[in-house]
Backbone as CSV, one residue per row, in Angstrom:
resi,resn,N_x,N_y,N_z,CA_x,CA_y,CA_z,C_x,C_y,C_z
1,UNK,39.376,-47.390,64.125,40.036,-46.278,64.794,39.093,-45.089,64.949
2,UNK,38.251,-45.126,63.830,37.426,-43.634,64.235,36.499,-43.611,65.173
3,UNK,35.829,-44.945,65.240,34.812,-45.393,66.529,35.373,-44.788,68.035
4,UNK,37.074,-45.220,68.017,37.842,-44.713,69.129,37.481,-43.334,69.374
5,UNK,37.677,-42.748,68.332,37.796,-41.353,68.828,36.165,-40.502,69.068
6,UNK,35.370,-41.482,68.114,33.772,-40.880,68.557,33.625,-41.145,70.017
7,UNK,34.166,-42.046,70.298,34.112,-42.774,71.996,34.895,-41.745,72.604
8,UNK,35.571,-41.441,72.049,36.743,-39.928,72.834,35.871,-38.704,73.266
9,UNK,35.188,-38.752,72.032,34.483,-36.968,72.199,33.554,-36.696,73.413
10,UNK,32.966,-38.260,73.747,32.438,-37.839,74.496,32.918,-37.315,76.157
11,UNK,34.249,-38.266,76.248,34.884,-38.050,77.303,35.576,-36.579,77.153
12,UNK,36.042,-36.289,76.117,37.002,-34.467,75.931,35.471,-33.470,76.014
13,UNK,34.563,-34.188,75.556,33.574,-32.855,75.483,33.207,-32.600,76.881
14,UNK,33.141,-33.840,77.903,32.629,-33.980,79.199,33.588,-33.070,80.008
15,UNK,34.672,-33.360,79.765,35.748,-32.736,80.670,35.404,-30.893,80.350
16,UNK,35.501,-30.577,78.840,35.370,-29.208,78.650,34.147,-28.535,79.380
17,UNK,32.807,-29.044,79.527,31.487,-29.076,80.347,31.763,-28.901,81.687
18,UNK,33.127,-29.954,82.313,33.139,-29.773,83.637,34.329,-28.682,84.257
19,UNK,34.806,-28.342,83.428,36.324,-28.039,83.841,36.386,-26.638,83.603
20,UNK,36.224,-26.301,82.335,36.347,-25.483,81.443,34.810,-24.504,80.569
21,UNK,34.138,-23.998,81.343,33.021,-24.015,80.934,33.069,-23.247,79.454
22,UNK,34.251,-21.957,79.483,34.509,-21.150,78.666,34.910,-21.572,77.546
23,UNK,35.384,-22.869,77.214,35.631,-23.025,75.941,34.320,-24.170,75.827
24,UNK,33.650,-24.283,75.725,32.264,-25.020,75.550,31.791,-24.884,74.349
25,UNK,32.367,-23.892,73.803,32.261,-23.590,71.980,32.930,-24.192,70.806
26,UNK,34.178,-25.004,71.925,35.264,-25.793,71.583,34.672,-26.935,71.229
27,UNK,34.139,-27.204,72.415,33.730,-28.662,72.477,32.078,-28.952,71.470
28,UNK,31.630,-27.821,71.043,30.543,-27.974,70.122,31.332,-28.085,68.275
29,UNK,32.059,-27.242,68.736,32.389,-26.763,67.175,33.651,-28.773,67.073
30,UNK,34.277,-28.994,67.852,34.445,-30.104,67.396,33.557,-31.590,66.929
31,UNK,32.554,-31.667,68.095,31.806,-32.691,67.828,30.846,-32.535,66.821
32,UNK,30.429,-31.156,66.904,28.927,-31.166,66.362,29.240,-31.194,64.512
33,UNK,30.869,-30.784,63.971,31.399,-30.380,63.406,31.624,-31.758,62.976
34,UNK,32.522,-32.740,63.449,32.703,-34.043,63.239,31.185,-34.767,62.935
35,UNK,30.193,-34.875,63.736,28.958,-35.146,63.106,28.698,-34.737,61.531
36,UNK,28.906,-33.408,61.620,28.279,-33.017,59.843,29.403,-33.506,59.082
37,UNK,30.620,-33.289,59.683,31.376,-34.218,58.311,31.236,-35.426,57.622
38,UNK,30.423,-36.725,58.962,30.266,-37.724,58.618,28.837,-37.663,57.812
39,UNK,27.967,-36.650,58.141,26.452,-36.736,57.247,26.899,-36.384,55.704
40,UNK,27.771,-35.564,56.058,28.259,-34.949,54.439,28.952,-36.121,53.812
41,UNK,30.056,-36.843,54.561,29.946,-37.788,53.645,28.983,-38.783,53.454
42,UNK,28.161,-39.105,54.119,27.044,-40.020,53.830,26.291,-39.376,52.516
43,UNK,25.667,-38.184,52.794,24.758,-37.451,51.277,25.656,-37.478,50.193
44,UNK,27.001,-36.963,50.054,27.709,-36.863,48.707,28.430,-38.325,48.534
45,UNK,28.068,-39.125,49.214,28.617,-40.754,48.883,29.999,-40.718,48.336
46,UNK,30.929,-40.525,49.132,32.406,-40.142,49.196,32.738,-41.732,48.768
47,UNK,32.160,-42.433,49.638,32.831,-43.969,49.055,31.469,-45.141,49.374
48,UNK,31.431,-45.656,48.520,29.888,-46.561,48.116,29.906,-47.511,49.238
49,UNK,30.795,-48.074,49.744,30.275,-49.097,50.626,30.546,-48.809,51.769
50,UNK,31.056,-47.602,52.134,31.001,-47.000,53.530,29.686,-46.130,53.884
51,UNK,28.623,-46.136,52.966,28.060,-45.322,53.310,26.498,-45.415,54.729
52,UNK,26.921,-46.812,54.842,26.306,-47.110,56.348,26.663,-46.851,57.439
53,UNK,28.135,-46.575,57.551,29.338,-46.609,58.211,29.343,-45.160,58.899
54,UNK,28.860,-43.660,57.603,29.020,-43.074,57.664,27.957,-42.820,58.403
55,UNK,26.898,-42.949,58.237,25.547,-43.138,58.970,25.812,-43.616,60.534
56,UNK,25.769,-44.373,60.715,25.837,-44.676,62.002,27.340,-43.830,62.848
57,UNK,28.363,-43.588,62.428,29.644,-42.869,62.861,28.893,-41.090,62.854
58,UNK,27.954,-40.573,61.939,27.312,-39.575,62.433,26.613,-39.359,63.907
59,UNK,25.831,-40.536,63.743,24.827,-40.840,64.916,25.471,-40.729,66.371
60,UNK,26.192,-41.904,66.435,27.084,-42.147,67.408,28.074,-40.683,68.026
61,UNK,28.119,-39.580,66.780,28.686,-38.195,67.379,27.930,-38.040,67.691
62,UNK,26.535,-37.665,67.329,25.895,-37.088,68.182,25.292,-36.980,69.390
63,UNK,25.094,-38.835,69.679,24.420,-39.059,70.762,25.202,-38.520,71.742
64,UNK,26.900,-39.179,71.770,27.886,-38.839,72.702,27.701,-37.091,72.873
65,UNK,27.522,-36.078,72.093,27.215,-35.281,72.364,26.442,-34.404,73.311
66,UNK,25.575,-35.094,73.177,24.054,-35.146,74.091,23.865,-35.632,75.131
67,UNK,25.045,-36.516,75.258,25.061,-37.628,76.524,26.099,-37.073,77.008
68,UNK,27.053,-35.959,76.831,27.413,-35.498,77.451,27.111,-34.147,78.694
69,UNK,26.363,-33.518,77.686,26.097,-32.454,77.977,24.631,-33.060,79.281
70,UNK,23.966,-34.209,78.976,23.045,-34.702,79.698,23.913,-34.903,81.211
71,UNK,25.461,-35.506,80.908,25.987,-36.168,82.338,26.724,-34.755,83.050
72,UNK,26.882,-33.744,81.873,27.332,-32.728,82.614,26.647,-31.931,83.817
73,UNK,25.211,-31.902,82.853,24.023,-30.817,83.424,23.840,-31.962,84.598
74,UNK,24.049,-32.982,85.006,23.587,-33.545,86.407,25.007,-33.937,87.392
75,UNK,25.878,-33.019,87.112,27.334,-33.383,88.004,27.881,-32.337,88.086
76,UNK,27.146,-30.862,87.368,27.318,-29.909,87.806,26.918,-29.242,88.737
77,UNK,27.623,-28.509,89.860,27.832,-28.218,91.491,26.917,-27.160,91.064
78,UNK,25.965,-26.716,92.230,25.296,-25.499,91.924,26.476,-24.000,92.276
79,UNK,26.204,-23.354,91.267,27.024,-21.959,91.908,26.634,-21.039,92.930
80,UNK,25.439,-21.311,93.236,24.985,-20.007,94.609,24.973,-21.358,95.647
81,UNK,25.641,-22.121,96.122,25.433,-22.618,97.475,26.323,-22.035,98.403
82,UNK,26.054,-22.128,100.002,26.776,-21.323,100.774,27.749,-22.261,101.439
């Protein structure tokens, strides 16, 4: 289930990038936020055999992160055209 929702962020963060530029603080402070939760649990080893899990479920926030903001910055309309 959590894979689902790392797969989510990237689509809610995309939309906030395209739609909504003003809450763009939203869309950091959730993902980038969800990332450190999963590193934090990886360093304080919350549970021993998840801790690969936690590793890669970090990663995976972040990339989607990045890959958003990458698909945003090239589908965003220029603002001075006439």
């Amino acid at each position: 289930m959590i894979r689902f929702a790392v797969f989510i962020f990237f689509f809610i963060h995309l939309a906030i990038l395209l739609k909504a530029r003003h809450l763009r603080w939203l869309g950091h402070l959730t993902g980038w936020g969800t990332c450190a939760l999963f590193i934090g649990l990886y360093v304080f080893q919350v549970e021993e055999n998840s801790d690969l899990v936690f590793l890669i479920m970090a990663t995976l926030t972040g990339l989607s992160m990045l890959a958003a903001e990458f698909v945003a910055a090239a589908l965003k309309k220029p603002e001075n055209s006439s």
